[in-house]
C-alpha positions as CSV (number, residue, x, y, z in Angstrom):
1,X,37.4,26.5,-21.7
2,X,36.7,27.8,-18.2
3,X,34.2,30.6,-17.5
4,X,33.7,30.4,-14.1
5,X,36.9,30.1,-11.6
6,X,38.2,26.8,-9.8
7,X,37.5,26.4,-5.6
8,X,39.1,24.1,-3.0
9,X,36.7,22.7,-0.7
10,X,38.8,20.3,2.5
11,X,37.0,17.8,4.0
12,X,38.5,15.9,6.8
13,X,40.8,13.8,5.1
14,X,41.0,14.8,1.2
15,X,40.9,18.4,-0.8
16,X,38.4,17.9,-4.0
17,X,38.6,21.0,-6.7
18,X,34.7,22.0,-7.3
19,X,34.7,23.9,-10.3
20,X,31.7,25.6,-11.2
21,X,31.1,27.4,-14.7
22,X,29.0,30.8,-16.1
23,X,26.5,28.0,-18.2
24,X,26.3,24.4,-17.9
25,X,27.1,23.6,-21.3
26,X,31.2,24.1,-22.1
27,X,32.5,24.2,-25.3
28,X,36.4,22.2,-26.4
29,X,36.3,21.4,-22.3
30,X,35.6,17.4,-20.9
31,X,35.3,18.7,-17.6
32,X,32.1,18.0,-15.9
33,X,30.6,20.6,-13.3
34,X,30.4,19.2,-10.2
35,X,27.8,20.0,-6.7
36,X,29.2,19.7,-3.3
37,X,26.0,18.3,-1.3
38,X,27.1,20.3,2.1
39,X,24.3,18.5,3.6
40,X,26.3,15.1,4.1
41,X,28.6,17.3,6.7
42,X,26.3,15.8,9.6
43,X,26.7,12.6,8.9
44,X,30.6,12.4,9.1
45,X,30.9,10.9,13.0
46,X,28.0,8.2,12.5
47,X,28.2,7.3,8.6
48,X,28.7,4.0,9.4
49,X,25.7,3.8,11.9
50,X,23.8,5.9,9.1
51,X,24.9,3.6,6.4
52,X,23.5,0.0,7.9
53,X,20.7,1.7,9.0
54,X,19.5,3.4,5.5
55,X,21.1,0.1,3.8
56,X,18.3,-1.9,6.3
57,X,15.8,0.9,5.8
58,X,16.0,0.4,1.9
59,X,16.0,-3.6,1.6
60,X,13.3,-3.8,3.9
61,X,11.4,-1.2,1.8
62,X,12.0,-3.0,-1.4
63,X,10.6,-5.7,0.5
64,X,7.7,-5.1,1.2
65,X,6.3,-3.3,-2.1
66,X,8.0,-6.3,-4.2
67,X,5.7,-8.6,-1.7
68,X,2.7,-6.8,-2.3
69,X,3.3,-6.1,-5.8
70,X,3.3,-10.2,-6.4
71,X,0.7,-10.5,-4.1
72,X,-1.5,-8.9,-6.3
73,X,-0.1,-10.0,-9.3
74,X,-0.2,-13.6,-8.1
75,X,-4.1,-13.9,-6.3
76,X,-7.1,-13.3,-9.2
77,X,-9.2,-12.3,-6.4
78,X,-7.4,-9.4,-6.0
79,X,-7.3,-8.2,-9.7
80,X,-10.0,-5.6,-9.0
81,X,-9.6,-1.8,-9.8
82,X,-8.8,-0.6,-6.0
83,X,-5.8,-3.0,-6.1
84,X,-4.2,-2.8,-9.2
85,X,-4.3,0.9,-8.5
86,X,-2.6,0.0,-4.8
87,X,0.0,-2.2,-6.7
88,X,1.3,1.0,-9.0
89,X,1.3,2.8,-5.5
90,X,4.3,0.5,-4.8
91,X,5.8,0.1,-8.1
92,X,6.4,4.0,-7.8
93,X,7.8,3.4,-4.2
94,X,10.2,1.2,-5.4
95,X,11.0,4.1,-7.9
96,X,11.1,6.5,-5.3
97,X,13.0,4.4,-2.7
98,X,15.3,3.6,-5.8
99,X,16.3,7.2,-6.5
100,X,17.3,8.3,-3.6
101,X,19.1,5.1,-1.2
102,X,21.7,4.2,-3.7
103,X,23.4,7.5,-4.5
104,X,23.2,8.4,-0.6
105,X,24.3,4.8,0.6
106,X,27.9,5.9,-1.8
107,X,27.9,9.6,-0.6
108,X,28.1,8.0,3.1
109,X,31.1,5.8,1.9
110,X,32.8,8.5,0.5
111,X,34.9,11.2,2.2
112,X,33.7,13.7,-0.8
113,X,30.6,14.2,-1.1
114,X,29.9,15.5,-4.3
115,X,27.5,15.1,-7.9
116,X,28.4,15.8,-11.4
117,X,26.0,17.8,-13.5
118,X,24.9,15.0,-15.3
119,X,24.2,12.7,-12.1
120,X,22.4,15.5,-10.3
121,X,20.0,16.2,-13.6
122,X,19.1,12.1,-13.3
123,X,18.1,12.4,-9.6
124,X,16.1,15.5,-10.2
125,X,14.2,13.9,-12.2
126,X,14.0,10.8,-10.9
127,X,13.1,12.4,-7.5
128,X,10.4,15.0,-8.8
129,X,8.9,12.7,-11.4
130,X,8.5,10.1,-8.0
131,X,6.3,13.0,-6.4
132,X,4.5,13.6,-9.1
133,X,3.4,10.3,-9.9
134,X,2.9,9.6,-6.4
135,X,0.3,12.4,-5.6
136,X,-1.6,11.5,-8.7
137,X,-2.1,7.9,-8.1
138,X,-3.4,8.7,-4.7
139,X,-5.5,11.6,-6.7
140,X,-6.4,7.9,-8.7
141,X,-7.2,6.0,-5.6
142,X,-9.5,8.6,-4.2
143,X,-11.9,8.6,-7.2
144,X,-11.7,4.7,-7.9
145,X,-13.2,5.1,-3.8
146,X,-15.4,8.0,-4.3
147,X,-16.9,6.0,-7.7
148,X,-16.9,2.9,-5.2
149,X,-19.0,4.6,-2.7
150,X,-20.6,7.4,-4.1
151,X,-22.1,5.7,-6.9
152,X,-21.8,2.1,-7.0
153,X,-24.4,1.8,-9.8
154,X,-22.1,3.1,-12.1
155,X,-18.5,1.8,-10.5
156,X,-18.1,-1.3,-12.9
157,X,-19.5,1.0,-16.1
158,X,-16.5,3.5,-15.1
159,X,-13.8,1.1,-13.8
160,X,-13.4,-1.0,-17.4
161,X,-10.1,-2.7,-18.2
162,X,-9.5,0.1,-20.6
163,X,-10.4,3.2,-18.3
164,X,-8.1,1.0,-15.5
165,X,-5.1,1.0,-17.9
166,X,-5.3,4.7,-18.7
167,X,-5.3,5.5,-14.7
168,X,-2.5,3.3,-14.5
169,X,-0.4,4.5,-17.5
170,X,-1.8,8.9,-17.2
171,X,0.1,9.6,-14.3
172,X,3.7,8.4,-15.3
173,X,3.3,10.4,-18.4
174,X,2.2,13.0,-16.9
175,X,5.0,13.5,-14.4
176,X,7.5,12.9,-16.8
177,X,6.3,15.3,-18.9
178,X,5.5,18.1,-15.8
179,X,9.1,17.6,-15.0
180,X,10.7,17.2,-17.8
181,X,9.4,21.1,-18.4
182,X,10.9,22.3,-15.3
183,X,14.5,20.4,-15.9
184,X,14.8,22.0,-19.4
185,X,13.8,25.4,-17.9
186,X,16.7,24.9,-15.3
187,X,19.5,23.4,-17.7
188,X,19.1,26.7,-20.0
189,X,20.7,28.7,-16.8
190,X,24.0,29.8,-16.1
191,X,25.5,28.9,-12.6
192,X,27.6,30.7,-10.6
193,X,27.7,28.4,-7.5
194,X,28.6,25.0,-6.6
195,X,27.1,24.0,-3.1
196,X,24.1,22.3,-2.6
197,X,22.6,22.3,0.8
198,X,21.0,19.4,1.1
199,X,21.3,15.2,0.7
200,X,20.4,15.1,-2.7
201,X,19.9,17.1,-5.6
202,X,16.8,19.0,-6.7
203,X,15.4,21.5,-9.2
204,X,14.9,25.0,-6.5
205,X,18.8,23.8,-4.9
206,X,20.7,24.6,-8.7
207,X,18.2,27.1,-9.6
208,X,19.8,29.3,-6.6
209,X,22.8,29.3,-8.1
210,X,22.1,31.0,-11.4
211,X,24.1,33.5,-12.6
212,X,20.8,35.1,-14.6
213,X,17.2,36.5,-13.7
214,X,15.1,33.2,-12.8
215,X,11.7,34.7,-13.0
216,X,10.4,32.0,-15.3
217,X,11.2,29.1,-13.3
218,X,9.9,31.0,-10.0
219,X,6.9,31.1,-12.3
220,X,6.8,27.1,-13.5
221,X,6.8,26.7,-9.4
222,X,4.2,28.6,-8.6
223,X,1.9,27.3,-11.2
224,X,3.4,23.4,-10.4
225,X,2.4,24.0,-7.0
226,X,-1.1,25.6,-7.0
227,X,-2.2,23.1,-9.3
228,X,-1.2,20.2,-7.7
229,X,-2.4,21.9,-4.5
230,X,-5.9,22.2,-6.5
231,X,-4.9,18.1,-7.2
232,X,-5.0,17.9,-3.4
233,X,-7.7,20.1,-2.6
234,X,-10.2,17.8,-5.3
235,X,-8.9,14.8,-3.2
236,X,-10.2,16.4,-0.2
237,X,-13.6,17.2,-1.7
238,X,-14.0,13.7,-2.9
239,X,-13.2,12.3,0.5
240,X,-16.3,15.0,2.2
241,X,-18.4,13.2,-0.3
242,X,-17.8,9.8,0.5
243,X,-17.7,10.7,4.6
244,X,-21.1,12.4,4.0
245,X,-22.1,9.2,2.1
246,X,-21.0,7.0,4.9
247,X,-22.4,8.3,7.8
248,X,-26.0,6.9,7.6
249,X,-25.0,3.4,7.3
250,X,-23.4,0.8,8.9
251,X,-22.4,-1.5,6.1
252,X,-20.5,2.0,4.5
253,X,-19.0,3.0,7.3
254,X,-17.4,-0.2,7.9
255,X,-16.1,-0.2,4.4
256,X,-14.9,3.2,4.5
257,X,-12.6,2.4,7.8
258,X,-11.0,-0.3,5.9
259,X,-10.6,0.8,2.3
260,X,-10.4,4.7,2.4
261,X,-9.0,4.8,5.9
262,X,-5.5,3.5,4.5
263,X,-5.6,5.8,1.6
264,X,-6.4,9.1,3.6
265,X,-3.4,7.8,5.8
266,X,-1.2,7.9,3.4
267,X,-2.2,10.7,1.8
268,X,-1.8,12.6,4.9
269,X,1.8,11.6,5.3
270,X,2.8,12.1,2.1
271,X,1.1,15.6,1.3
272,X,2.7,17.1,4.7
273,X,5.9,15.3,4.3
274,X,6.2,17.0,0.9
275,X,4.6,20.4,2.0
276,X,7.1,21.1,4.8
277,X,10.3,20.5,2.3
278,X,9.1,22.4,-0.9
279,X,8.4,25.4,1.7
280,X,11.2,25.1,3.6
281,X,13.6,24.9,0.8
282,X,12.2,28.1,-0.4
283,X,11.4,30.1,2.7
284,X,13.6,28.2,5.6
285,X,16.6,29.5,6.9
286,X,19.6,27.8,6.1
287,X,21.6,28.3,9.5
288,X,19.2,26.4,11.3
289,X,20.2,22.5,12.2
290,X,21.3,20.8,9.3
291,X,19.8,17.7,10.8
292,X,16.1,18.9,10.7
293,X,16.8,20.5,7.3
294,X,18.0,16.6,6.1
295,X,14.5,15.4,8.0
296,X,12.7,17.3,6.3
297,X,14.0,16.7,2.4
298,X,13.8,12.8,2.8
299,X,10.7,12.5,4.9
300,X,8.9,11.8,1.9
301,X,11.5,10.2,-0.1
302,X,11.5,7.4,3.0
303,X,8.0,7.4,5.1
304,X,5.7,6.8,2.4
305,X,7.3,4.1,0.3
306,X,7.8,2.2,3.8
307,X,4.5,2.7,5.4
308,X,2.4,2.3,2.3
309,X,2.3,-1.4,1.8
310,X,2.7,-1.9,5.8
311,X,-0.7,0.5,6.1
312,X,-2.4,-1.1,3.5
313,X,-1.4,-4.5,4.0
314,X,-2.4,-4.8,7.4
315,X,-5.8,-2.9,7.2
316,X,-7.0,-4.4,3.9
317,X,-8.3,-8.2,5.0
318,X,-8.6,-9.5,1.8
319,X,-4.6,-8.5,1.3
320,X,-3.4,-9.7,4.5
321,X,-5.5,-13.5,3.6
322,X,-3.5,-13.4,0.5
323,X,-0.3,-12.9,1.8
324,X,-1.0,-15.7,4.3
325,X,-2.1,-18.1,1.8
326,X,0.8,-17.6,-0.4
327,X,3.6,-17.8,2.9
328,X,1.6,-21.2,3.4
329,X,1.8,-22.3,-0.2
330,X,5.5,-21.9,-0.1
331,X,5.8,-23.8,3.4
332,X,4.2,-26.7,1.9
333,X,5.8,-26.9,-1.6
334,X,9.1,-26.7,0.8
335,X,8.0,-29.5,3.2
């Protein structure tokens, strides 16, 4: 049974029916709710262009995290902590890369761009649970460097095989969990809207279009977001530390450049990338150009996951004399 009413929405060359309900949950109905993702509109005179060049954009991605993924997994010389924790940094690009190219390379295929309930749910979580994880295995990275530098005495007595696994296993759970919170907080509302404005789905987008009071899940964000600010905030203490440490020697100030220099990089790209779209999507103003509201949502879905292995991979030596000794392993088996 319907609740809500039925709209027509035109695009250029089809009419879809969007219906949109009172709760998200319909009783003796097997119609689905669907989003219209009104941020696709710009990309109707170029899709094509757009489409080879995310297609491109994504292979190359995969690409290069799968290749330094094996690298790793592949050279004993580089199954230390700091690389390990490097190689889940791409195993949750892939994740990242993964939940977002797909569904966009179809929207740009189709002349209707919309999501079911169901679909956009999936990609919420997949999404969020993507920046989750990825801010706490940099939040990972800078303590494995900080116990590195800082105290070196007690690095191996810290980093055990045991302490290594729970750093690599903490944050999935952890995201999974932090997000699973704020999807079952925003399933329980009743929506009165249909139109996303944006590429892809996520939590704040549907929580607009409640029918209901949203004061709890205004409260989840703000608690979400100063405490993974305070996650961001420790990572820049730890970093003070290990500059203060560095700048009397040589020998430490060489190994910062190469081993914290990548990771500060990164951090830096990613923390602003996802700054700028969690503040915009709440505080922006949605009749500015669609095209630098669309920047700003998949900075950080596509930057970091690209520039991550390419950052680490050509600043860490002992990576980049890997690769090249596994490229030349494969040239001779093939000669």
């Amino acid at each position: 049974m319907f609740l809500g009413k039925k709209k027509s929405e035109c695009t250029k060359n089809t009419c879809i029916f969007v219906c949109f309900y009172r709760g998200p949950n319909m009783e003796n109905s097997s119609t689905e709710m669907i989003f219209l993702l009104s941020g696709l509109n710009d990309t109707r005179r170029n899709k094509l262009i757009y489409f080879f060049g995310s297609f491109f954009i994504y292979l190359f991605t995969i690409f290069l995290n799968i290749t330094l993924v094996v690298t790793v997994m592949l050279d004993r010389v580089l199954h230390e902590p700091m690389y390990i924790f490097l190689c889940n940094l791409c195993v949750n690009g892939i994740y990242g890369a993964t939940s977002f190219y797909p569904s966009f390379l179809l929207d740009l295929l189709s002349d209707s761009h919309i999501i079911s309930y169901s679909a956009c749910v999936t990609q919420i979580f997949v999404v969020h649970s993507y920046m989750l994880c990825e801010l706490s295995n940099l939040t990972v990275m800078a303590y494995d460097r900080y116990a590195a530098i800082c105290n070196p005495l007690q690095y191996h007595p810290i980093m055990t095989p045991e302490n290594v696994g729970k750093f690599l296993v903490v944050p999935w759970l952890l995201s999974f969990a932090e997000i699973l919170i704020g999807v079952l907080l925003m399933v329980r509302l009743p929506l009165c809207g249909y139109m996303i404005n944006k590429l892809y789905c996520t939590t704040w987008d549907v929580v607009k279009l409640s029918c209901i009071d949203t004061s709890v899940n205004n409260l989840y964000g703000y608690v979400f977001f100063i405490s993974h600010f305070i996650q961001a905030l420790l990572i820049v203490i730890s970093y003070f530390h290990i500059i203060r440490t560095c700048v009397g020697s040589k020998a430490e100030q060489n190994k910062f450049m190469e081993t914290c220099l990548p990771h500060l990089i990164t951090l830096a790209i990613y923390s602003l990338s996802a700054a700028f779209d969690i503040l915009y999507a709440r505080y922006g103003s949605s009749s500015s150009l669609q095209g630098l509201r669309n920047f700003l949502s998949i900075e950080y879905l596509i930057i970091p996951p690209l520039l991550n292995p390419l950052i680490y991979g050509l600043k860490l030596k002992q990576i980049r004399l890997s690769v090249w000794r596994l490229l030349n392993r494969k040239v001779s088996a093939g000669s």
